[in-house]
N, C-alpha and C positions, 0 to 999 in steps of 0.2 A: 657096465656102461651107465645105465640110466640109476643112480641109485636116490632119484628123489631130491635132489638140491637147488633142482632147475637148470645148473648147467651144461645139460647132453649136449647142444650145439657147440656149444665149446668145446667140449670134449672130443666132441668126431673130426673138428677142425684140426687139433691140438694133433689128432692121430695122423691125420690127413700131412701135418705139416713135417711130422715125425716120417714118417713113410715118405717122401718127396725128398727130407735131406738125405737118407741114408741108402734112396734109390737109385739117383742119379750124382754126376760127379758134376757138372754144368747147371746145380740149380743155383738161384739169385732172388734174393728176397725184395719184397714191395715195397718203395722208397716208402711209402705210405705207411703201412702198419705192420710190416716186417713179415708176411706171410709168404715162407719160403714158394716160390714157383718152379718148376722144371722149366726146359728151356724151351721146350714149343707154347706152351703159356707165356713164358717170359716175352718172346717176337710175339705171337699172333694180338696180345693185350697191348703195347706197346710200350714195355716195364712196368705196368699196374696187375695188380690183381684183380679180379672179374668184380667182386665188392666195388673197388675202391673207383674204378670206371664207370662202374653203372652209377654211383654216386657224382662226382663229379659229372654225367654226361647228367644227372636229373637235377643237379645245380643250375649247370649251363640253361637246361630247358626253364625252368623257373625262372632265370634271371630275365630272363627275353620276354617272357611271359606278363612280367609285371611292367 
């Protein structure tokens, strides 16, 4: 896993997203950056993935902010 390049977080993701397509037959990837979701991710996020929400929600909050 870790062999030193810097990319382990990728890597676990990569595995992460490997394991989700060939778990379920109903997963559906992030309009955003393609990271397959299962389908109780899929509803409970509201089609994003947990990343890509927290990011636009810390947009939103910025925007208002300034």
């Amino acid at each position: 896993m870790d062999d030193g390049d810097g990319s382990f977080m990728m890597e676990l993701q990569a595995k992460q997203i490997a394991q989700n397509a060939t778990r379920y037959n109903a997963s559906a990837p992030c309009p955003t950056c393609g990271v397959i979701m299962n389908p109780v991710e899929f509803i409970s996020n509201r089609g994003h993935c947990l990343s890509c929400l927290t990011q636009t929600k810390a947009a939103r909050v910025k925007g208002r902010m300034a």
